[in-house]
FILUMLUM-51716 format. One record per residue (C-alpha): residue number from 1; residue in one letter; chain; z negated, y negated, x negated. Coordinates in pm, whole numbers, plus 50000, padded with zeros to 5 digits. Layout:
% FILUMLUM-51716
- NUM  a  A  Z  Y  X
...
***
This chain:
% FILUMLUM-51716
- 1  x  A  34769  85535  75668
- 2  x  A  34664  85592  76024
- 3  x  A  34522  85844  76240
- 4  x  A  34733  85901  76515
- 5  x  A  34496  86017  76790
- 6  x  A  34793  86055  77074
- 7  x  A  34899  86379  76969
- 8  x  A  35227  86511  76766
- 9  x  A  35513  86317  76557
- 10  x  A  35664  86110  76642
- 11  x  A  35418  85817  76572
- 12  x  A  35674  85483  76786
- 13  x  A  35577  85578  77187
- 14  x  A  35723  85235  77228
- 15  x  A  35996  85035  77062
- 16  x  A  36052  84617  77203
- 17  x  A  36339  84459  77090
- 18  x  A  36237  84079  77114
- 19  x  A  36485  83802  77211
- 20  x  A  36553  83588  77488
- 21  x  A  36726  83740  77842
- 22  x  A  36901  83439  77964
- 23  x  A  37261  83481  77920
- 24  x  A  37352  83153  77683
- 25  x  A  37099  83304  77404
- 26  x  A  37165  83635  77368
- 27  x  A  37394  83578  77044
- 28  x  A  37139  83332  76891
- 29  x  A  36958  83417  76559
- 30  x  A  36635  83482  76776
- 31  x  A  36776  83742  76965
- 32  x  A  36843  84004  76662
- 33  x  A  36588  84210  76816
- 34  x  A  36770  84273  77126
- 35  x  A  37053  84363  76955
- 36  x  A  36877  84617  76756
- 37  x  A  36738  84767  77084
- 38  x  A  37106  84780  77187
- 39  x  A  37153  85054  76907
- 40  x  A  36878  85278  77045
- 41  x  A  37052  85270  77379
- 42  x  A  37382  85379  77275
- 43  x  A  37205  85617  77065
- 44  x  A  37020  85788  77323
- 45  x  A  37319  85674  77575
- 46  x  A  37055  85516  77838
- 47  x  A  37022  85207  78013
- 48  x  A  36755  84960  78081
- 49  x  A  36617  84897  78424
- 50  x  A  36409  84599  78536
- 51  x  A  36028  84609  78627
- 52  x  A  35907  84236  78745
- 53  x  A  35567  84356  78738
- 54  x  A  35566  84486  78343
- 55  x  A  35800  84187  78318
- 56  x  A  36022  84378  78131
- 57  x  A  36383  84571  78132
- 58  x  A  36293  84909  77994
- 59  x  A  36351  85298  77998
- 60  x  A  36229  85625  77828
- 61  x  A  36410  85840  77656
- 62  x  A  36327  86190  77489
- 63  x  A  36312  86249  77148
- 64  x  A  36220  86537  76971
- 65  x  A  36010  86689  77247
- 66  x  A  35845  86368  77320
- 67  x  A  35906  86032  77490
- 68  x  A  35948  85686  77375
- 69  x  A  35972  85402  77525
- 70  x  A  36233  85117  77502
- 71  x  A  36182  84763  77618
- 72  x  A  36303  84423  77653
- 73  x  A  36074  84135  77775
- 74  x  A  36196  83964  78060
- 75  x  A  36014  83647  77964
- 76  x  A  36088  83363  77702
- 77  x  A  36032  83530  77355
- 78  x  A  35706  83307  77328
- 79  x  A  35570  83473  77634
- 80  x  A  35693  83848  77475
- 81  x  A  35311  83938  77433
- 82  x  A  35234  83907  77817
- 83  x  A  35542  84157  77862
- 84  x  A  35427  84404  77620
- 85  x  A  35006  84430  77692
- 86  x  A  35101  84422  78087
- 87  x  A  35403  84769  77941
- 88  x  A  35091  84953  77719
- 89  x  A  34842  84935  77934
- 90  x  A  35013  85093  78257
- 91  x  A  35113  85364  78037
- 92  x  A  34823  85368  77793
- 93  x  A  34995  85341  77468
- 94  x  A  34762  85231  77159
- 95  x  A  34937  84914  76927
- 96  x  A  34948  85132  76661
- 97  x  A  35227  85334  76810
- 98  x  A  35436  85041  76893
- 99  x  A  35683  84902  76672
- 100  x  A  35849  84522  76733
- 101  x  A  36188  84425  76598
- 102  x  A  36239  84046  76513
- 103  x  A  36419  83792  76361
- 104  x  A  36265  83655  76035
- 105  x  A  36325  83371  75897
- 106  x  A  36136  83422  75567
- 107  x  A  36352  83721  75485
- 108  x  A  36739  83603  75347
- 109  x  A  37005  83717  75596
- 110  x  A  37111  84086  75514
- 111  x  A  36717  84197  75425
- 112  x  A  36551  84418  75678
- 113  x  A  36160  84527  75587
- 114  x  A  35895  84723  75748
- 115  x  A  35548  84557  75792
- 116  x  A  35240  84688  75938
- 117  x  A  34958  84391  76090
- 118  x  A  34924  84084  75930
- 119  x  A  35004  83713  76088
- 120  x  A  35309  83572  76296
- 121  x  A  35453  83378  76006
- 122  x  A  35523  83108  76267
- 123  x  A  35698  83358  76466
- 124  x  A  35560  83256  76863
- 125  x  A  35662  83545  76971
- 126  x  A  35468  83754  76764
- 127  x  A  35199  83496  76789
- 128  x  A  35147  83541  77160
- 129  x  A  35142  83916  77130
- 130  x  A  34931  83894  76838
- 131  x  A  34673  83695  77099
- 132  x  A  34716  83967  77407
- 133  x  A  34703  84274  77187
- 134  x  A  34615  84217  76819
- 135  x  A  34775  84270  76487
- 136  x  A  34781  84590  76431
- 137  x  A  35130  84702  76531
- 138  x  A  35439  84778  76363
- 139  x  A  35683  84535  76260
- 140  x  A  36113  84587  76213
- 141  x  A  36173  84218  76043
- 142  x  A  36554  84152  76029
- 143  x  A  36651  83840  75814
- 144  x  A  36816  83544  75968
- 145  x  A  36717  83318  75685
- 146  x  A  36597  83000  75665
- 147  x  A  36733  82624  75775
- 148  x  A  36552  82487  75481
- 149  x  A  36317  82251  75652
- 150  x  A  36038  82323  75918
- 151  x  A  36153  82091  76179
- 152  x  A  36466  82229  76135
- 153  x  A  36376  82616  76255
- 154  x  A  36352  82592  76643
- 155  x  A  36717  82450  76690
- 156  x  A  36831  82710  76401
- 157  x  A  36653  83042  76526
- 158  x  A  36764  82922  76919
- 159  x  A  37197  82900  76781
- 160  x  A  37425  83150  76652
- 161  x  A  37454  83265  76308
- 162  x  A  37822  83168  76164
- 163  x  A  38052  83427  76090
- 164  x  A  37975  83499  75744
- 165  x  A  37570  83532  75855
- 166  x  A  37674  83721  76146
- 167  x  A  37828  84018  75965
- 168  x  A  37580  84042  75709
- 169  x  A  37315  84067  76013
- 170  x  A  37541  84306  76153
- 171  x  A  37533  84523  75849
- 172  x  A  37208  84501  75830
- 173  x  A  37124  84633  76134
- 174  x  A  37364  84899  76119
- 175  x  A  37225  85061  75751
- 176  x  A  36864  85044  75893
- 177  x  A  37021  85213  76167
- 178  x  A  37118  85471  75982
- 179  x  A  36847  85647  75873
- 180  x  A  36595  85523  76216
- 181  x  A  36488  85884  76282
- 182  x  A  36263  85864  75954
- 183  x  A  36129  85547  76112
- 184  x  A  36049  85704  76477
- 185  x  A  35898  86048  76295
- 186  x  A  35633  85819  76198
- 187  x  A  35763  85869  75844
- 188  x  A  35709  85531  75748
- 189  x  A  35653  85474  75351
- 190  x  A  35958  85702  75308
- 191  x  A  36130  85468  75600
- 192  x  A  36003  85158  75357
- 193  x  A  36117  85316  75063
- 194  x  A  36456  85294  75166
- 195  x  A  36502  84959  75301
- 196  x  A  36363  84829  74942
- 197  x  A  36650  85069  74771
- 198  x  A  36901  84950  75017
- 199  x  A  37049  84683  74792
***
């Protein structure tokens, strides 16, 4: 689908988990990608550490011979794309190798999907990296679902999910999770595949 012009597998130099640092929203709906990126770390058993100028909390871990890098944006989610150009250009990494895990709210809670470019889908946090570094990037989308009404969706994405929407976020998280080294080999039809067998 690609040429990957940065060497060998695997194809993800740099994985951002998007969400919202202060303290009162990190359980809220939009934060899912934070969560996510709380997997990797206990999966490669590292920590984050703070850079104001990349304005981001991030580390690098090895994998497979090679390094990838984690982050979380230090700014507001709508200001995620500063954090991210200001990350790959430092450390030269091409959009194509980056994959961003979000909340979606046009996905029903419990549905995780792979996408590669397109639009923001009214996401602003993939709208303002979409204006510093393009389209062309990968996509993790994690269903939150939908409040039903537009004017409705910045109050819902910015509060928790109940219980019952919780769990099922939860769970799907945690069977993406489970087969995530097909994702970061760059294997990513067969990565696809699954997530569309998955229920």
């Amino acid at each position: 689908m690609l040429n990957n012009d940065q060497g060998s597998l695997p194809n993800i130099k740099l994985v951002v988990g998007l969400g919202n640092p202060q303290k009162n929203l990190l359980l809220t709906r939009h934060n899912v990608g934070y969560w996510y990126l709380d997997k990797l770390l206990e999966k490669f058993d590292s920590k984050l550490v703070e850079d104001k100028k990349l304005n981001s909390f991030w580390c690098k871990v090895e994998y497979k011979g090679d390094s990838i890098y984690l982050v979380k944006p230090s700014l507001f989610i709508n200001d995620s794309g500063k954090s991210i150009s200001s990350f790959i250009k430092y450390y030269k990494i091409s959009p194509e190798n980056i994959l961003v895990i979000h909340d979606d709210i046009d996905l029903n809670v419990g549905d995780t999907r792979l996408k590669f470019g397109g639009g923001h889908g009214g996401h602003n946090g993939l709208r303002d990296i979409i204006n510093h570094i393009g389209k062309n990037y990968w996509r993790l989308r994690v269903g939150v679902g939908h409040p039903g009404e537009k004017s409705l969706v910045h109050n819902y994405v910015l509060n928790n999910p109940s219980k019952k929407d919780n769990l099922e976020i939860t769970i799907s998280i945690n069977e993406s999770f489970e087969n995530i080294d097909i994702l970061l080999d760059g294997q990513f039809d067969k990565y696809t595949k699954i997530l569309h067998t998955r229920k």
